[in-house]
C-alpha positions as CSV (number, residue, x, y, z in Angstrom):
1,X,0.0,0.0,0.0
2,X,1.3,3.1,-1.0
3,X,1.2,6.0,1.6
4,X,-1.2,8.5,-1.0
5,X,-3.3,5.7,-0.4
6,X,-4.0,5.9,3.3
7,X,-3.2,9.6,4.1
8,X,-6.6,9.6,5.5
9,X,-6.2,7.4,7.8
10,X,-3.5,9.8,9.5
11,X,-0.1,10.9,9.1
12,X,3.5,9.5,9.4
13,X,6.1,11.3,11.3
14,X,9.8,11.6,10.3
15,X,10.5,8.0,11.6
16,X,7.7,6.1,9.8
17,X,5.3,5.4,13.0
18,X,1.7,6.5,12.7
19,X,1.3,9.9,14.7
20,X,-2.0,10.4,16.5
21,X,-3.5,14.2,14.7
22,X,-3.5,16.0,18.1
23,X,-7.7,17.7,18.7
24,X,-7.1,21.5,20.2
25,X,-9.7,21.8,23.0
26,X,-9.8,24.2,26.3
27,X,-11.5,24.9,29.1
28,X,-15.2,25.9,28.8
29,X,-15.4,24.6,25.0
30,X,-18.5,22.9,24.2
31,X,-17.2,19.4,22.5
32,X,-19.7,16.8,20.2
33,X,-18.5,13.4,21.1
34,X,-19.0,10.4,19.0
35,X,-21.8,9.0,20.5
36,X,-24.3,11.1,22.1
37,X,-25.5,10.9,25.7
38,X,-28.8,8.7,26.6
39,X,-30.9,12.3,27.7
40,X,-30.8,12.8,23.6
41,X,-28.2,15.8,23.9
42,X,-24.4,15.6,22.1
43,X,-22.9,18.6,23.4
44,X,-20.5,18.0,26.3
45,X,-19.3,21.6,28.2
46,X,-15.4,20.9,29.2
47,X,-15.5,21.7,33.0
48,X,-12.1,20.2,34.5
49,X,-9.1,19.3,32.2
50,X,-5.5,17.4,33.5
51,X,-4.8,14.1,33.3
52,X,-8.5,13.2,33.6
53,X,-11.1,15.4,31.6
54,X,-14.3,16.2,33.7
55,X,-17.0,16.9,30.6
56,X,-20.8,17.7,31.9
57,X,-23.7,17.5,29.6
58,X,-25.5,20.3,28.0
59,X,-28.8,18.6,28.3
60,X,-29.2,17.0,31.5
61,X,-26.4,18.6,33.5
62,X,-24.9,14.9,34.6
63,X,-20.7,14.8,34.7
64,X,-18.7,12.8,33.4
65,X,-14.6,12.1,34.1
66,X,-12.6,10.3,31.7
67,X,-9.3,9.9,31.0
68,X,-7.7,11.8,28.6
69,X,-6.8,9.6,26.3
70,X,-10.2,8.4,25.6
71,X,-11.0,11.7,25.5
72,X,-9.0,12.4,22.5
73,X,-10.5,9.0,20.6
74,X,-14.6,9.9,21.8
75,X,-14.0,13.6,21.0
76,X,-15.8,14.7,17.4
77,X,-15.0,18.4,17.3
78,X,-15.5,21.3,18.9
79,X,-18.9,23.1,18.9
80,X,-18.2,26.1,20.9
81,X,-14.8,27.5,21.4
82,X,-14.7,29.2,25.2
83,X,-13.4,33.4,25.1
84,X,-10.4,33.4,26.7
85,X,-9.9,36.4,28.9
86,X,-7.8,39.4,27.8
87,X,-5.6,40.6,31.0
């Protein structure tokens, strides 16, 4: 297989090894995960980040903490981007 034909699977680094596409995501974004939360709602507020990622849902208000890690996989994309403030 030649590498045009899986570019989008992901990318290889200078080595050769498949490099994970880092997600940008901060404090107070509102995040769409991959699968949606039983109360019907997909949009998770980021509330606590660190090694563990705290995310509560929009809809129902319920928490979540996960680890990072499987943050990054369950992630989708950002819906809201937080304002940072200007000091």
């Amino acid at each position: 297989m030649k590498i045009e034909e899986i570019e989008f699977l992901g990318s290889v680094d200078t080595e050769g090894e498949w490099a994970m596409e880092m997600k940008e995501f901060g404090l107070n974004d509102v995040v769409e995960m991959k699968k949606g939360h039983p109360c019907g709602a997909n949009a998770w507020k980021i509330i606590r980040m660190g090694a563990d990622i705290r995310i509560k849902c929009e809809g129902c208000q319920h928490s979540v903490m996960i680890p990072r890690v499987e943050f990054n996989k369950k992630m989708k994309k950002v819906l809201v981007k937080a304002e940072t403030e200007a000091e």
